[in-house]
BATORVO-654944 format. One line per field, with one value per residue (C-alpha): residue number from 1; residue in three letters; x, y, z. Coordinates in steps of 0.1 Angstrom, whole numbers, plus 5000, padded with zeros to 4 digits. Example, Ala and Ser with C-alpha at 12.3 -4.5 7.8 and 13.67 -1.06 7.14 Angstrom:
% residues 2
num: (1,2)
residuo: (ALA,SER)
east: (5123,5137)
north: (4955,4989)
up: (5078,5071)
This chain:
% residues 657
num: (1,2,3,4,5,6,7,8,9,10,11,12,13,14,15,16,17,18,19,20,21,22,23,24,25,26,27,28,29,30,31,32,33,34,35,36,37,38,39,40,41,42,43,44,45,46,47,48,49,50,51,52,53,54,55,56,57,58,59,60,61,62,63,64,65,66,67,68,69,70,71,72,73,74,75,76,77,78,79,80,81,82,83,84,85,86,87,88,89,90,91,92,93,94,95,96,97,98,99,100,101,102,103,104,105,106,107,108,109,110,111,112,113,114,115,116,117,118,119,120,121,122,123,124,125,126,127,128,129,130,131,132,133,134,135,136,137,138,139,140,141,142,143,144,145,146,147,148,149,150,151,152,153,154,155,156,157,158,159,160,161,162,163,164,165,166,167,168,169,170,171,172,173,174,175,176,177,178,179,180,181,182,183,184,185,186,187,188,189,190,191,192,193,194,195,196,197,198,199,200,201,202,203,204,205,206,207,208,209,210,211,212,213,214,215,216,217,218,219,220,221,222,223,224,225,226,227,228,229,230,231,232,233,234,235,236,237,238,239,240,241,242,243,244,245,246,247,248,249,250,251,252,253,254,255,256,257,258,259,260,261,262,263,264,265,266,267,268,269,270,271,272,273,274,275,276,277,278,279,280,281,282,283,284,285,286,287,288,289,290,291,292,293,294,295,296,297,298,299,300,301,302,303,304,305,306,307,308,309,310,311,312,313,314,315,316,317,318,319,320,321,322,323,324,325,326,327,328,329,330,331,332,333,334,335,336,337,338,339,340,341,342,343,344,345,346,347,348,349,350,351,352,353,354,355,356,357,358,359,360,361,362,363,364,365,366,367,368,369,370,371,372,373,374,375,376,377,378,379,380,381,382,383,384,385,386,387,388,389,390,391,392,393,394,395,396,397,398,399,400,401,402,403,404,405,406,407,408,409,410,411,412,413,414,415,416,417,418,419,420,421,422,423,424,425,426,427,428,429,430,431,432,433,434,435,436,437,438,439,440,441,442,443,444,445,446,447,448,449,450,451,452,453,454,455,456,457,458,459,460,461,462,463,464,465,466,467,468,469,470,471,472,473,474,475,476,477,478,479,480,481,482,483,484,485,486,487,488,489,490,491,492,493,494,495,496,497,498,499,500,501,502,503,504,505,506,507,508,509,510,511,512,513,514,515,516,517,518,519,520,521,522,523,524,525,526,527,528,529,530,531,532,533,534,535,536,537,538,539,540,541,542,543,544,545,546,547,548,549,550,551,552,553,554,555,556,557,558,559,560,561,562,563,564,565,566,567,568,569,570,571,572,573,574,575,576,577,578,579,580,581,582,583,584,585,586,587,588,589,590,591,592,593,594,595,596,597,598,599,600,601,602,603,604,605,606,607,608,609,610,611,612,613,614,615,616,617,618,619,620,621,622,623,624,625,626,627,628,629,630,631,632,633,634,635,636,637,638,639,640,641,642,643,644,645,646,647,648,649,650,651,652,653,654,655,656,657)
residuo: (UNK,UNK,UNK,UNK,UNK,UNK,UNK,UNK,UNK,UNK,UNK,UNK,UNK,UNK,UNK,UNK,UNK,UNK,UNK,UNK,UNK,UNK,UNK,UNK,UNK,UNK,UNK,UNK,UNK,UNK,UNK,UNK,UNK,UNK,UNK,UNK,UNK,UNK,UNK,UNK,UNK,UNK,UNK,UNK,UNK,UNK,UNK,UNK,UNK,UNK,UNK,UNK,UNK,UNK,UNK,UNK,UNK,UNK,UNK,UNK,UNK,UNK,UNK,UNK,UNK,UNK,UNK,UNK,UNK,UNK,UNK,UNK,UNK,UNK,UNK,UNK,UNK,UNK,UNK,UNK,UNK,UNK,UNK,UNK,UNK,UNK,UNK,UNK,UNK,UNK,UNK,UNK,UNK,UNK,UNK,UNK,UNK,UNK,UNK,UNK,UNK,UNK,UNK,UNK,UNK,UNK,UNK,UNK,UNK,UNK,UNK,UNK,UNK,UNK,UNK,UNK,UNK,UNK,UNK,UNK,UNK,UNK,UNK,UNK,UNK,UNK,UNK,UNK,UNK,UNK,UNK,UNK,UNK,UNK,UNK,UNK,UNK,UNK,UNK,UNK,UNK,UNK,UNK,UNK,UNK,UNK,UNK,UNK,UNK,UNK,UNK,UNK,UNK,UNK,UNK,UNK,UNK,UNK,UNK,UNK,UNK,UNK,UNK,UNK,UNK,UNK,UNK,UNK,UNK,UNK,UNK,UNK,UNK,UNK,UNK,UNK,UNK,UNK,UNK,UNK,UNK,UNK,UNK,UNK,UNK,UNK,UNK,UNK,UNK,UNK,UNK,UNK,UNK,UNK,UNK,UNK,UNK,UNK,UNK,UNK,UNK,UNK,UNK,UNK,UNK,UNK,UNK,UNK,UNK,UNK,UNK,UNK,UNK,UNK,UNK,UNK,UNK,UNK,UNK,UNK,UNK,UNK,UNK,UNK,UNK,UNK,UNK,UNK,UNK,UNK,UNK,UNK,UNK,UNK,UNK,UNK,UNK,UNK,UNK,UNK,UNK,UNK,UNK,UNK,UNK,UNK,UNK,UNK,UNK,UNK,UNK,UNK,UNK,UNK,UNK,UNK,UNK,UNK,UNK,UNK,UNK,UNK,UNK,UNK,UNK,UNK,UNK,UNK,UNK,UNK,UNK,UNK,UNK,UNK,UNK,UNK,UNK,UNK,UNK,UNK,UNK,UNK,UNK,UNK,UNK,UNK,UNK,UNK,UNK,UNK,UNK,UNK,UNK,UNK,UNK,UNK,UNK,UNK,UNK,UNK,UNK,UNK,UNK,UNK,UNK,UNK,UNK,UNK,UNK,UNK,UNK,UNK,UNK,UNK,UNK,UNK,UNK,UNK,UNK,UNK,UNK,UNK,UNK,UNK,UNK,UNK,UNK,UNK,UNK,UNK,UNK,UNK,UNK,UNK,UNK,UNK,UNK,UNK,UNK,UNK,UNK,UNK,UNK,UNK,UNK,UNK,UNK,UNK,UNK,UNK,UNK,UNK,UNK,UNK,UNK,UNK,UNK,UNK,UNK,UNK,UNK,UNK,UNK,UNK,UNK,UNK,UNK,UNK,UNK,UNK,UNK,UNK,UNK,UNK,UNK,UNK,UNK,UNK,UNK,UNK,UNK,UNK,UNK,UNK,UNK,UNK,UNK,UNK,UNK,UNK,UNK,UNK,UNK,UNK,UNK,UNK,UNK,UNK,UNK,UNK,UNK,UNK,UNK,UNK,UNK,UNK,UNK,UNK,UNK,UNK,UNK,UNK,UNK,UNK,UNK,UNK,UNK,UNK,UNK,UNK,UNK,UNK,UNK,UNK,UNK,UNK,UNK,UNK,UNK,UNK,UNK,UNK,UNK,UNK,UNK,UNK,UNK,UNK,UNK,UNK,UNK,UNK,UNK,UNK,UNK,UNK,UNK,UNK,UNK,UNK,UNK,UNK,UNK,UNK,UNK,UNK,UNK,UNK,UNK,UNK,UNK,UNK,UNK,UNK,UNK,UNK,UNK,UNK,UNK,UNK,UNK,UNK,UNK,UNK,UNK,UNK,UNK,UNK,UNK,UNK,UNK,UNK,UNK,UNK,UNK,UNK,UNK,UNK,UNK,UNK,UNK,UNK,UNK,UNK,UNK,UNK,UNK,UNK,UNK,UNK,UNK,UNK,UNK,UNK,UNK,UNK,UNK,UNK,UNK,UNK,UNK,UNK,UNK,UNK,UNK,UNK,UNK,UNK,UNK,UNK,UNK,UNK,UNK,UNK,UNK,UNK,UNK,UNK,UNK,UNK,UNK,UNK,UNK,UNK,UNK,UNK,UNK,UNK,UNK,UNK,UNK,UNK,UNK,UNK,UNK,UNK,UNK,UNK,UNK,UNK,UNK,UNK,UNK,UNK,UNK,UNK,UNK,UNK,UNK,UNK,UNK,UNK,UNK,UNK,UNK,UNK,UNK,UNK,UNK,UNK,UNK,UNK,UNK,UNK,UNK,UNK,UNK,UNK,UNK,UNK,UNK,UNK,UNK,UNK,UNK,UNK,UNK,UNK,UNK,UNK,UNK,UNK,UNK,UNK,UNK,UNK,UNK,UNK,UNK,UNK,UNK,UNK,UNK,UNK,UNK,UNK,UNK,UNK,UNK,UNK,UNK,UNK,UNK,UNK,UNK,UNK,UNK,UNK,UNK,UNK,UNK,UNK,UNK,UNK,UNK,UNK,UNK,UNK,UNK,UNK,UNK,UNK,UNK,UNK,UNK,UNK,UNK,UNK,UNK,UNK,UNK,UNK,UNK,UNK,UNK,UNK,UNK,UNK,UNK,UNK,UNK,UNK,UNK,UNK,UNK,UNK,UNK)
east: (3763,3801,3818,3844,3882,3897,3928,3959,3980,4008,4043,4069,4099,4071,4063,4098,4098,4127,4121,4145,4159,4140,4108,4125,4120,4088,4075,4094,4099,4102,4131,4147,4136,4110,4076,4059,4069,4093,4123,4147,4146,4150,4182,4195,4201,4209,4239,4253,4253,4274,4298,4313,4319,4333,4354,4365,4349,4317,4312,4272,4241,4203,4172,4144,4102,4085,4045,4041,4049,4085,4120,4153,4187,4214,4248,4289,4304,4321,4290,4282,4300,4278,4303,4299,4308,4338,4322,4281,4283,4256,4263,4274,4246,4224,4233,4240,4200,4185,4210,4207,4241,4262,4280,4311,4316,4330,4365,4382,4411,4428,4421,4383,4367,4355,4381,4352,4312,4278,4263,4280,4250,4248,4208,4208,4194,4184,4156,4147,4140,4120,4103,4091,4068,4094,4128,4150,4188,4213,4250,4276,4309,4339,4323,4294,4255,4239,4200,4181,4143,4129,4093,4087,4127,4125,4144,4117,4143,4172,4204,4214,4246,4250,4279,4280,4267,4296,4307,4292,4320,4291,4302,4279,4244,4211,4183,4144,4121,4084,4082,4049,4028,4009,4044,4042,4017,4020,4033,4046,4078,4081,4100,4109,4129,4145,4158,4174,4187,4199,4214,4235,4247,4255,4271,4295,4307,4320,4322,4297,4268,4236,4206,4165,4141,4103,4087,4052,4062,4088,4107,4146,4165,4202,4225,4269,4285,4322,4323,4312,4300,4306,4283,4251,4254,4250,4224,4205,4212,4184,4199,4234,4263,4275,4312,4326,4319,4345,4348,4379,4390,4412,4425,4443,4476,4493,4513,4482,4461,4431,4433,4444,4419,4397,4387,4361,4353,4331,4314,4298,4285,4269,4240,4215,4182,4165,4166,4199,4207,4225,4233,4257,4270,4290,4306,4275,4248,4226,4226,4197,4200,4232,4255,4294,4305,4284,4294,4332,4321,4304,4338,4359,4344,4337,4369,4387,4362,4366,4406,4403,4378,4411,4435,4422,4407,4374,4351,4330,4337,4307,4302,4306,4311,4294,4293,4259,4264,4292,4269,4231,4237,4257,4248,4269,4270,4298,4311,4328,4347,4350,4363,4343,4313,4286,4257,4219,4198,4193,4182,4216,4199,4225,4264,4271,4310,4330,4362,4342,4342,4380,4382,4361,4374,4411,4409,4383,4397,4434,4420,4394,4418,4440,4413,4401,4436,4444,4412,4411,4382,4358,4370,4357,4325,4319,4329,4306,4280,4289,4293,4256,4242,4259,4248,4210,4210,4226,4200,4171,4189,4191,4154,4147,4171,4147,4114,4134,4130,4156,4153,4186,4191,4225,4238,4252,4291,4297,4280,4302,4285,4288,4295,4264,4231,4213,4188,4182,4219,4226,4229,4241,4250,4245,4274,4274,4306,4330,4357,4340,4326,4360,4366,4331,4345,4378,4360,4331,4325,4330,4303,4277,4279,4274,4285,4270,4286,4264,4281,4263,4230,4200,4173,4141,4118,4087,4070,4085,4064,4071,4081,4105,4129,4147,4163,4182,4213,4219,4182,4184,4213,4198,4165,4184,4210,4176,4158,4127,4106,4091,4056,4028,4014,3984,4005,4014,4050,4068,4094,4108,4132,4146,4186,4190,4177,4186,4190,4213,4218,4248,4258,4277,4270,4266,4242,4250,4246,4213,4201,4209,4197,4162,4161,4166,4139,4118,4128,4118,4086,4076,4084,4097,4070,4067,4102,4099,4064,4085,4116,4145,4152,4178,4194,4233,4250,4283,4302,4305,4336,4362,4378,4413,4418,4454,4460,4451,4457,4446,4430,4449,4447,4416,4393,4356,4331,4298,4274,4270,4273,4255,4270,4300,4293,4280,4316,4336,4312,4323,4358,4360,4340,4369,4394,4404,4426,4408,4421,4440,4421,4420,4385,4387,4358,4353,4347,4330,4328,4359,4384,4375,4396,4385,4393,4373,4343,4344,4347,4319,4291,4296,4302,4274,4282,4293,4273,4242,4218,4185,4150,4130,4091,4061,4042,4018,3988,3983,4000,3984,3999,4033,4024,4015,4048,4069,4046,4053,4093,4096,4071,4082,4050,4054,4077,4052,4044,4082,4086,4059,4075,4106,4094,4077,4105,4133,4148,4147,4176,4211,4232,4261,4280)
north: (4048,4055,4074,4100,4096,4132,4131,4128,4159,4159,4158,4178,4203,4225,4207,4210,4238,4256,4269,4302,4320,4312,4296,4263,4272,4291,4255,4233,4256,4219,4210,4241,4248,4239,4249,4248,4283,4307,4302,4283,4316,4339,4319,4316,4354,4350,4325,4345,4374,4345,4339,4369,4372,4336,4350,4378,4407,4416,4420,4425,4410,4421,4404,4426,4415,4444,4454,4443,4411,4417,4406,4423,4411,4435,4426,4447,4429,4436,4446,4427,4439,4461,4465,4448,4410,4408,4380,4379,4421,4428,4439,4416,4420,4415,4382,4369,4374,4363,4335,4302,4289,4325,4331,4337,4304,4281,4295,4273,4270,4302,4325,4330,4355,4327,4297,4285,4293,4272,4283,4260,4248,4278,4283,4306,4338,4335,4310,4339,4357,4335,4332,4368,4390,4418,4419,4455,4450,4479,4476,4496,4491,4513,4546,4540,4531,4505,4500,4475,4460,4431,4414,4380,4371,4404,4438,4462,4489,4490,4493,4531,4544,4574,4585,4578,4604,4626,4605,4576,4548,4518,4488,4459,4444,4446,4426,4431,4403,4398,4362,4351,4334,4311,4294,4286,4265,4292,4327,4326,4324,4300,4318,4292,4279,4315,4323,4293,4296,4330,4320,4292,4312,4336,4305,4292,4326,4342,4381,4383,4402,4389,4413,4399,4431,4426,4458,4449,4435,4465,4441,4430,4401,4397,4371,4375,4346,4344,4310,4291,4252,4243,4274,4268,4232,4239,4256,4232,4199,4176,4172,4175,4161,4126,4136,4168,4182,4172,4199,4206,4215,4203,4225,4206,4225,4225,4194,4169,4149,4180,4208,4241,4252,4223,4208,4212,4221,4204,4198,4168,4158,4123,4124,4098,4106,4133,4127,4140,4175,4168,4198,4201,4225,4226,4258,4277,4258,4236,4201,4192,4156,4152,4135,4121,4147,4138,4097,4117,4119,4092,4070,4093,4089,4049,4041,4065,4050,4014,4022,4033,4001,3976,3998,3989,3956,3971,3950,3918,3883,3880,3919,3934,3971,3992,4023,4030,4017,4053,4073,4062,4089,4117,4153,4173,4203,4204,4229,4216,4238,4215,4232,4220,4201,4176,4182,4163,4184,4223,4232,4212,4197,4170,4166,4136,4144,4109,4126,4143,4111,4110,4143,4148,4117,4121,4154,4140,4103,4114,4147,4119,4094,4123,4133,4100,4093,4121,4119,4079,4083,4102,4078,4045,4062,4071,4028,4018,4041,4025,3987,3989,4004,3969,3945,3960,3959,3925,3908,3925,3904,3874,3872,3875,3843,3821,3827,3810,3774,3748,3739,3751,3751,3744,3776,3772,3772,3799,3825,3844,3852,3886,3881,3900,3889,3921,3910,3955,3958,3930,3930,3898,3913,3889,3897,3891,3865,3850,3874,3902,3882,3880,3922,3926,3895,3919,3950,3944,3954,3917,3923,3925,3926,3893,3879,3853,3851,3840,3822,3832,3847,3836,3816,3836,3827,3839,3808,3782,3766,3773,3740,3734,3770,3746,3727,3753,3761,3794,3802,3773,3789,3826,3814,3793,3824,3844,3821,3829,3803,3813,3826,3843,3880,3868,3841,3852,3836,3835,3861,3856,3829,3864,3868,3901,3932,3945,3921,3935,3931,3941,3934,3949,3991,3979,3965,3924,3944,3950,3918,3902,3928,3924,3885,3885,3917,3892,3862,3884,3897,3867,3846,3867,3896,3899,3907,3938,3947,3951,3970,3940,3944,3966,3975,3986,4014,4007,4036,4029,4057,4073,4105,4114,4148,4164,4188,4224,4254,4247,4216,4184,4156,4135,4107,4113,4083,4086,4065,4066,4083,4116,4121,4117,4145,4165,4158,4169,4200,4210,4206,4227,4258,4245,4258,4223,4223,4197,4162,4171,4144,4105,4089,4053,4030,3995,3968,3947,3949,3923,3948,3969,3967,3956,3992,4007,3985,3997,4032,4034,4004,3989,4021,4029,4061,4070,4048,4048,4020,4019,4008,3985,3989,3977,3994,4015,4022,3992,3956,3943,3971,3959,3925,3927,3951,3918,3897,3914,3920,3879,3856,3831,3835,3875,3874,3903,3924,3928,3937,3964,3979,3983,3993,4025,4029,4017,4052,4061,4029,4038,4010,4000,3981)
up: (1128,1122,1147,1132,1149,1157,1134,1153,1158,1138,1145,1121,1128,1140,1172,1185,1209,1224,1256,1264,1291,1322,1303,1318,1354,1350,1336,1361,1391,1408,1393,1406,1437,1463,1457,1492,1506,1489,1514,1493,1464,1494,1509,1471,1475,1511,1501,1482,1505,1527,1496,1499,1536,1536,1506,1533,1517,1543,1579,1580,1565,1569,1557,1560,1558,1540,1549,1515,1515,1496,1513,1511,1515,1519,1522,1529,1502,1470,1450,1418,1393,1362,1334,1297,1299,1279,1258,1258,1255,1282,1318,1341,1371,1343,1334,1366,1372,1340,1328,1342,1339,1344,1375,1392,1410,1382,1378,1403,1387,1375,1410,1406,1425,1447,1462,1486,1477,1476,1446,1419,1403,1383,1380,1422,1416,1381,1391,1422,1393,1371,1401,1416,1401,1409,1416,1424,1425,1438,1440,1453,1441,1433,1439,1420,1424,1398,1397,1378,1376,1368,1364,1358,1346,1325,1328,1327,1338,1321,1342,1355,1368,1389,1408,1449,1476,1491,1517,1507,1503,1504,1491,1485,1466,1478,1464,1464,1460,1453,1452,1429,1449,1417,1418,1455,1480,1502,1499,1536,1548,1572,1603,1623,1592,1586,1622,1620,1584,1595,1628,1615,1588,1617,1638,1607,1603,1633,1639,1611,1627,1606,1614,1609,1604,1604,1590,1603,1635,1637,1656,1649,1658,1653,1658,1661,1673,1684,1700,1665,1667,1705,1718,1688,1697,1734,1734,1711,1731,1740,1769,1789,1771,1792,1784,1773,1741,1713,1693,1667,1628,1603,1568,1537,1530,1494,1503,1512,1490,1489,1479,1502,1524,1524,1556,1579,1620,1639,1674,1687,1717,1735,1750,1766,1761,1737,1695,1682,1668,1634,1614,1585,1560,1530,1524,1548,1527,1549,1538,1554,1540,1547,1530,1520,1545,1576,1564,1568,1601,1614,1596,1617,1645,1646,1636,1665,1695,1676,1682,1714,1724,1709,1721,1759,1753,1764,1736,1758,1738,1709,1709,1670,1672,1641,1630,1640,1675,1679,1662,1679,1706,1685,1682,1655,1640,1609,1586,1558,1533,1496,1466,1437,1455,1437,1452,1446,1429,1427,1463,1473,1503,1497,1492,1464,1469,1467,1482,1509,1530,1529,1533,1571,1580,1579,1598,1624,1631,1644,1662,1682,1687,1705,1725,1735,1747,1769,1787,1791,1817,1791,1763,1785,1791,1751,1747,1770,1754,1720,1737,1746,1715,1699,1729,1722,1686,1688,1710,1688,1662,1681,1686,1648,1645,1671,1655,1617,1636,1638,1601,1586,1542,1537,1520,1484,1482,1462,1483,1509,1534,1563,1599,1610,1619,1621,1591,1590,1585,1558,1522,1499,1462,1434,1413,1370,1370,1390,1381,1392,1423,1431,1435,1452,1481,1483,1483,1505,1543,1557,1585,1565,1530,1513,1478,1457,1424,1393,1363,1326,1323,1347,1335,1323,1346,1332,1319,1344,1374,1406,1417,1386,1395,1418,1391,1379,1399,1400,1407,1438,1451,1452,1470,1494,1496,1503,1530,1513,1493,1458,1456,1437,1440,1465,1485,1520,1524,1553,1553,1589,1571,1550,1556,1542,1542,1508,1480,1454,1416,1407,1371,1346,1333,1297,1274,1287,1325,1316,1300,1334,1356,1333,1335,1377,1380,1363,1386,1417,1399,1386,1416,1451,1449,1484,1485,1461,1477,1508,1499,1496,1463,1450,1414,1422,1399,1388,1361,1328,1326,1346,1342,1355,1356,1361,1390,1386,1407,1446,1433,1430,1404,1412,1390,1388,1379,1354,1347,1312,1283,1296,1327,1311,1289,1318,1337,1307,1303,1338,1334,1301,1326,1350,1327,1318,1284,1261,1262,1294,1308,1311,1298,1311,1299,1324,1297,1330,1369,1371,1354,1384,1416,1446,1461,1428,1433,1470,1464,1438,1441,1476,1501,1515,1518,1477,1458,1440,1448,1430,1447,1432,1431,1420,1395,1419,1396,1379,1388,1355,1330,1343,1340,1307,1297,1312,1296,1261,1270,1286,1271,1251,1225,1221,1191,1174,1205,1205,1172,1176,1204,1190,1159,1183,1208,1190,1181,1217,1222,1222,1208,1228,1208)
């Protein structure tokens, strides 16, 4: 008997759906903030409370945990302004709440109402509000009281004025939240996370008095700091500090490099024993992944001990000082201040800021190098702390050398190779070209990063038998560059041969970039799987574009790197918000890695710190469904299993020609 098919649903200008206002983050709340507890849409408020009394406008902020489960945040500030927005026609507290990209932390440029502030991403309290069941906003400002309610993203109560109290000259905004919990794992806070949050914001803002009320507990905590960095990080040591705490700050004026204002103050101390405390901030937002500021940092700091460790001949013969080896034993807590910064996704627990390194570093190294040299005593202590973090990660190296046997491949002669042994620390780059092989051997860090040029396109090594990949040269001189033999998915190969850690394909951004990144993911599927299985192989990021944009108010001319085509558009987008004329910029397009200089192709593929460097996996939930997508992409026999793809996908392709 015939089995009827349910017709397929059809597709038309019907099926297109438009999601508005804050439908997107109702969907997604993921995208926009974490899910697990309602913290991070609580400190969204929170920070911009904090905006305004970095911006010198408030002295006092309170947090207060209703009996029912709501949260309060009440700040001295300015108030959020509630007249008609000269442009969209509908008050301006309003918008700020129910608009995902409205705000008044874009106008860098033109004296904004904010120089320095951590909300730039321009969703913050708009996704609070997609994401509470209720939400109660009063501000004080100019004499006047303005209320409004919200449920679910909506106004439900229109805004009202009504004239101050006699003798009431309040200034400032309070918000009430009822977070819904179907949008959260759990509906409670967690309050070990919110002291915290509420004491470093107290910490990076001294003779600000932040104030913790728990109406159930009827218990109040507050926290007022006047010594800053040196007295939080203190009291949060592991252990006693084995030489005085450095501790110190630096500010860009008009005539540097950055833009006024931008610097950052930090504290860190050595210790022996305990894990580090590493904190860091970016205009009072935790980053709590870090990022280009704490690499500021650690470059500061390596390269004044590293200084210091020449400077007195202090180094033993064979002894190769890295970064890590200052920074094994360092606590920190850092405030940076960065006028327009990138940060990695919406809850900004990251900063993606390329200058940023530059930035902490130039303040930090000089200040260090000072210090180290008036108190020569403390600075040999802090080099011998260093010399031993390099003589132990050295002989941990040493011992991975004895167990590769006295068999030695002699390596090809076009790779150069690092100085390092440390197999964790390592990375070769196969680079498209010998042009561009030739920046990546300027550019690289000569301890140990690694460059083996490859002329053409590789081989596709789909089809060819193991023991035949050695009579191709290019694929001969990767596996011997390697130290590991090819093998199959169920060999066991021995990997103790393996001379890097990370195994990099770096090739051109465009559409010939591609083809060879494709046809050396297929030599390493096909034929080094072990290698991916463990986490060797990597896909580096070069830009396709670079934008120069011309100085602008406090911020100076500077050059900003996409991708591609959309990030591009997203960079251009930002500078228009900037107040950026149109065409005021420079779009530069790299036709190939090798018209990049070697300080470009530092700066933006190789530096650990700023680039982007892609992960290669597996497919995780079916080995044989990628196999077969290779199969159909590679094999020599699969002439119509292309042509059907394309024929499905092809409108997806965008044709770089």
């Amino acid at each position: 008997m015939a089995t009827r098919t349910a017709p397929a649903p059809e597709y038309s200008e019907g099926s297109i759906r438009v999601l508005k206002g804050l439908e997107p983050v109702k969907q997604r709340p993921g995208m926009y903030t974490r899910t697990d507890n309602p913290l991070h849409i609580v400190q969204e408020v929170l920070d911009n409370a904090a905006d305004e009394a970095l911006a010198g406008h408030g002295k006092r902020i309170r947090v207060t945990l209703h009996a029912d489960g709501s949260v309060s945040i009440e700040d001295d500030g300015r108030g959020i302004p509630f007249g008609l927005h000269p442009e969209e026609g509908a008050p301006v507290i309003e918008l700020v709440f129910t608009r995902l990209h409205a705000g008044g932390k874009f106008d860098k440029g033109k004296g904004g109402a904010y120089s320095f502030s951590g909300g730039l991403h321009g969703v913050g309290v708009s996704v609070t509000n997609a994401l509470s069941r209720r939400m109660e906003v009063t501000s004080h400002r100019e004499g006047q009281v303005a209320t409004l309610t919200f449920a679910g993203g909506d106004v439900v109560e229109p805004l009202k004025l009504r004239p101050a109290a006699e003798g009431d000259r309040r200034q400032g905004t309070t918000v009430r939240v009822w977070p819904d919990a179907k949008y959260f794992e759990s509906p409670q806070l967690p309050m070990a996370e919110l002291q915290h949050l509420l004491r470093s914001k107290a910490v990076l803002m001294p003779g600000v008095a932040v104030y913790l009320a728990n109406e159930k507990t009827r218990e109040t905590q507050s926290w007022q700091y006047k010594g800053g960095l040196r007295d939080y990080l203190m009291q949060t040591l592991p252990s006693d500090p084995v030489i005085p705490l450095f501790e110190g700050e630096g500010w860009a004026d008009s005539n540097e490099t950055f833009a006024e204002g931008e610097g950052a103050a930090w504290a860190v101390a050595f210790t022996e024993d305990g894990a580090p405390v590493r904190e860091s901030y970016v205009n009072l937002i935790p980053t709590s992944a870090g990022g280009t500021h704490d690499s500021g940092l650690r470059d500061g700091l390596f390269n004044a001990v590293k200084s210091f460790i020449e400077l007195h001949a202090l180094l033993p013969k064979g002894v190769k000082l890295l970064p890590e080896d200052v920074f094994a034993r360092a606590s920190y807590v850092l405030s940076a201040k960065v006028l327009d910064p990138q940060f990695q996704g919406q809850i900004k627990e990251r900063l993606n800021s390329r200058d940023a390194v530059r930035l902490v570093s130039s303040f930090v190294r000089p200040a260090l190098e000072l210090w180290l040299n008036q108190h020569v005593d403390y600075g040999r202590k802090l080099a011998e702390l260093a010399i031993k973090a390099a003589q132990s990660r050295q002989k941990a190296g040493q011992k991975v050398e004895k167990r590769k046997g006295s068999g030695v491949a002699v390596l090809p002669g076009k790779l150069t190779d690092c100085e390092s042994k440390d197999i964790s620390h390592n990375e070769v780059f196969l680079v498209e070209g010998d042009s561009a092989g030739g920046s990546a051997k300027m550019g690289r860090d000569k301890e140990c990063q690694a460059v083996l040029p490859l002329r053409g396109k590789v081989l596709n090594t789909w089809e060819v038998e193991r023991d035949r990949l050695f009579a191709n040269t290019e694929i001969h001189d990767i596996a011997v560059a390697i130290g590991v033999d090819p093998h199959g998915p169920n060999d066991t190969p021995d990997l103790s041969g393996l001379r890097y850690g990370k195994v990099c394909i770096l090739s051109d951004a465009d559409v010939d970039g591609s083809h060879i990144q494709v046809l050396l993911l297929t030599l390493f599927f096909r034929h080094f799987p072990k290698l991916i299985d463990a986490g060797h192989v990597y896909v580096a990021r070069p830009p396709l574009f670079r934008v120069d944009t011309p100085a602008r108010g406090k911020k100076p001319a500077g050059k900003q790197y996409a991708l591609d085509e959309g990030e591009l558009t997203a960079i251009l987008d930002k500078l228009r918000k900037e107040g950026v004329k149109e065409g005021a910029w420079t779009i530069s397009r790299f036709k190939g890695l090798g018209e990049m200089s070697a300080e470009q192709l530092w700066e933006t593929t190789l530096n650990p710190d700023t680039r982007r460097l892609l992960p290669v996996q597996l497919g995780l939930h079916d080995f044989a469904a990628t196999e077969g997508l290779i199969t159909k992409l590679m094999g020599k026999g699969e002439a119509a299993a292309r042509r059907e793809l394309m024929e499905l996908h092809g409108d997806s392709v965008e044709i770089d020609v």
